[in-house]
C-alpha positions in Angstrom: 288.0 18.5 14.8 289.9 20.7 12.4 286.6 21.9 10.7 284.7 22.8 14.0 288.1 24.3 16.3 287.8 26.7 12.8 284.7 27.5 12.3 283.6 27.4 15.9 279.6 26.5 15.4 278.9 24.0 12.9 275.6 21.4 11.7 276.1 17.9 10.9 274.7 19.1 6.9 277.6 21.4 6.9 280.2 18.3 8.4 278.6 16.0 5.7 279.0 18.1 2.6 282.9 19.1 3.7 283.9 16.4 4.6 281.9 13.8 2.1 281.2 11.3 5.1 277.4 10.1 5.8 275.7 11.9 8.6 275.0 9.1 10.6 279.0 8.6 11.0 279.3 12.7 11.4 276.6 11.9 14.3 278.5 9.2 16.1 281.8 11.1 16.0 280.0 14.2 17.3 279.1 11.9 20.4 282.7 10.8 20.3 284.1 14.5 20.8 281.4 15.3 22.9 282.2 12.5 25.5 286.1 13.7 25.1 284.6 17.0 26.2 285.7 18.4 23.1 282.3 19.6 21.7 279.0 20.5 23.0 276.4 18.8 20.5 273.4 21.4 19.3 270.3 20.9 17.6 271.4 19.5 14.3 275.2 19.8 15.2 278.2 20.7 17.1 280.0 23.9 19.1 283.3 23.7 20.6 283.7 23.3 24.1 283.7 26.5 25.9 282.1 26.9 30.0 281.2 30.5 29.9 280.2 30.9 33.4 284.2 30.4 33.9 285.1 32.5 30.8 283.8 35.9 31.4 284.6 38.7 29.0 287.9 40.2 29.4 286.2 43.7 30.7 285.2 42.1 33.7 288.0 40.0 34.3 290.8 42.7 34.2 289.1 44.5 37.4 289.3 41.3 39.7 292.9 41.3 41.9 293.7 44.8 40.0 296.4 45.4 42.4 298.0 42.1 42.8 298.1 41.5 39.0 300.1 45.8 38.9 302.5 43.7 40.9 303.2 41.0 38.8 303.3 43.1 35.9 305.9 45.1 37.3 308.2 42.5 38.1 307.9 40.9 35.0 308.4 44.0 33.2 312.2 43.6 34.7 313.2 40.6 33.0 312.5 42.6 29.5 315.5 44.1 28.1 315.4 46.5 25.3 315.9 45.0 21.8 314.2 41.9 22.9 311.3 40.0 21.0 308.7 39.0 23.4 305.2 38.0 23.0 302.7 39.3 25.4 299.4 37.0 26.0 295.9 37.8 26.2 295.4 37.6 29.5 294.4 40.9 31.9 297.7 40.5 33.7 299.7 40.8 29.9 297.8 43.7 29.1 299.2 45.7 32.6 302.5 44.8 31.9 302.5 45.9 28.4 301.1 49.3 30.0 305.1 49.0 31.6 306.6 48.7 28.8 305.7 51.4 26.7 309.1 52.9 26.7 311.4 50.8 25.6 312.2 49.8 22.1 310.9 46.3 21.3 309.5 44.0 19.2 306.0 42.7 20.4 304.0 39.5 19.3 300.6 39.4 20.9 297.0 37.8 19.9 295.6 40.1 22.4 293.3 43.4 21.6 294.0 44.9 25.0 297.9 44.8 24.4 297.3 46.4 20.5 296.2 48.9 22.1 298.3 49.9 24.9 301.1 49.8 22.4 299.8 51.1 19.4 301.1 54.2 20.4 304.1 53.2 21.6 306.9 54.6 19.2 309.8 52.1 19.9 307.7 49.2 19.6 307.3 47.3 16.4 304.1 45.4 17.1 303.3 42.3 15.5 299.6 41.0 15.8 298.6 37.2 15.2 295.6 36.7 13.2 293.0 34.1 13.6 289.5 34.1 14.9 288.5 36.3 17.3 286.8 35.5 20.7 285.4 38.9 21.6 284.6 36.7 25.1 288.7 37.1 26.1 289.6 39.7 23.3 291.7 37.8 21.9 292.2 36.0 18.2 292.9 32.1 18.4 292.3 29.3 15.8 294.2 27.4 13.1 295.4 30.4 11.4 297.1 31.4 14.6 298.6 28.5 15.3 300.4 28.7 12.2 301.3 32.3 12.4 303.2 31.9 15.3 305.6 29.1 14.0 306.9 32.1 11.5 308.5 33.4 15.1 311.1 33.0 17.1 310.7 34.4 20.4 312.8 35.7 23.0 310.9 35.9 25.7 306.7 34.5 26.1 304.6 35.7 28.9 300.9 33.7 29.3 298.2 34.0 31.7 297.0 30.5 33.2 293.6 30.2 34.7 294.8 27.1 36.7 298.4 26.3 38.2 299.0 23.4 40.6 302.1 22.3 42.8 302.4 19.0 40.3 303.3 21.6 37.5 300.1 21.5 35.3 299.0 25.0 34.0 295.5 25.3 32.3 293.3 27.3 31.0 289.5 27.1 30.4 289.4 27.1 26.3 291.0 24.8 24.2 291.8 27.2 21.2 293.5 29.0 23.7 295.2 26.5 25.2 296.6 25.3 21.5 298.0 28.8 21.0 299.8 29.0 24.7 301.1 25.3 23.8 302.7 26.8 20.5 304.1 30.0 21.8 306.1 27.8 24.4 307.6 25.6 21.6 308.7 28.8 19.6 310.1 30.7 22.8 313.5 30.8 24.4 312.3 32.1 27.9 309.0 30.6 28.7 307.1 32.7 31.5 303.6 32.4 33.4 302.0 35.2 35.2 299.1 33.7 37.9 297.9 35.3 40.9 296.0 34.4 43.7 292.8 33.1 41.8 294.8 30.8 39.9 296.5 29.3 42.8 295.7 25.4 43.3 293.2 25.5 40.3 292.4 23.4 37.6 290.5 24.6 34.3 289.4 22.3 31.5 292.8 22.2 29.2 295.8 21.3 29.7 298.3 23.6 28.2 301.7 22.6 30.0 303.5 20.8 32.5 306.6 20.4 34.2 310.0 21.2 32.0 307.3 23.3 29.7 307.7 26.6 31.6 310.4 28.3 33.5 309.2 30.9 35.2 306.7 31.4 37.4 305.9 35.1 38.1 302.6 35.0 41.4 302.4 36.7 44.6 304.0 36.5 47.8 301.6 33.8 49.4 301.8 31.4 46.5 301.5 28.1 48.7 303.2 26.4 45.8 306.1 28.3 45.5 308.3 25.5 46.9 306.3 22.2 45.3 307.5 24.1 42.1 310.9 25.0 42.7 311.2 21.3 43.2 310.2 20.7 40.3 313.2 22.6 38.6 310.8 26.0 37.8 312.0 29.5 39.0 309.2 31.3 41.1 309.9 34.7 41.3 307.5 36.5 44.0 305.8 40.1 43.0 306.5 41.4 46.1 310.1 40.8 46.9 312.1 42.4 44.3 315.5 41.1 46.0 314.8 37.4 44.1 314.9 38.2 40.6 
């Protein structure tokens, strides 16, 4: 799973000659994986599991609930305090707030394009990119080398994007590499932070990447049915639109 979450797109010849195992036992563990929804299984091999009718590319994305997600990014930009280390996803919502915070003097991890690049700029920002592979689908780089870049941090503060949130506490999103990489940054950060709004209310996408006591903030909009299922739960839900609960 190693081989193909790396290189993405692979054949059974190409399995067989890395890995030194027969192609008939490649084939059967292709069938495996693809039953586990892991991979999709080509002629003559394997992709990764990816719905792309979900995952549009991130230039279409960032238009839908412009507003709402300005309104999330502004109250999140509030619990960043200058000098911290944060890490910004790549979701659209991350890249508005990093437009908020390109005055202050900060050190910023990010595996997204969009947020290189409303920072770049940025003179009191010392911008740390993660490499990896790069889906040009979200704009963002993901993959085994990422993974392991990211344990070199220690972060104050993470904010991700979620495709799905649910009152149980699951968060999701609809790719797997980028699931593994939200997973990781929540193990390395202090301050663990979603941004959702209304499309991602009471939604579930293909991976799992946390649950209950993995997150500690939620950051939606004012008519998050949710809100209280959550709180329950032991996570904060802060609400864009009334400033007075942060």
């Amino acid at each position: 799973m190693k081989i193909i979450s790396r290189l993405r797109n692979v054949s059974v010849q190409d399995l067989t000659e890395r890995t030194g195992v027969s192609e008939v036992t490649i084939r059967k563990d292709l069938t495996i994986l693809e039953e586990a929804g892991l991979v999709v299984r080509t002629h003559g091999g394997a992709q990764l599991a990816e719905d792309i009718t979900v995952m549009r590319d991130l230039e279409s994305r960032s238009g839908d609930h412009v507003s709402e997600k300005r309104q999330i990014a502004s109250l999140a930009a509030r619990l960043v305090s200058g000098g911290d280390t944060i890490y910004l996803d790549s979701g659209s919502t991350c890249a508005l707030l990093a437009e908020q915070i390109v005055g202050m003097s900060l050190r910023v991890v990010t595996n997204s394009i969009a947020v290189m690049n409303a920072l770049v700029g940025a003179h009191g920002i010392t911008l740390f990119s993660i490499g990896g592979s790069y889906r040009r689908e979200a704009g963002s780089f993901v993959g085994p080398l990422a993974l392991e870049n990211v344990k070199e941090f220690q972060i104050e503060t993470c904010f991700v994007g979620a495709t799905g949130v649910s009152g149980r506490g699951v968060f999701s999103s609809q790719n797997i590499l980028e699931s593994q990489l939200k997973s990781e940054i929540l193990n390395v950060s202090r301050r663990r932070i979603v941004l959702a709004d209304t499309s991602k209310f009471s939604t579930a996408a293909f991976s799992i990447f946390a649950r209950t006591g993995d997150v500690d903030v939620i950051i939606a909009e004012h008519d998050f049915e949710d809100a209280a299922s959550l709180r329950e739960l032991g996570i904060e839900v802060l609400l864009a639109d009334q400033p007075e609960s942060v």
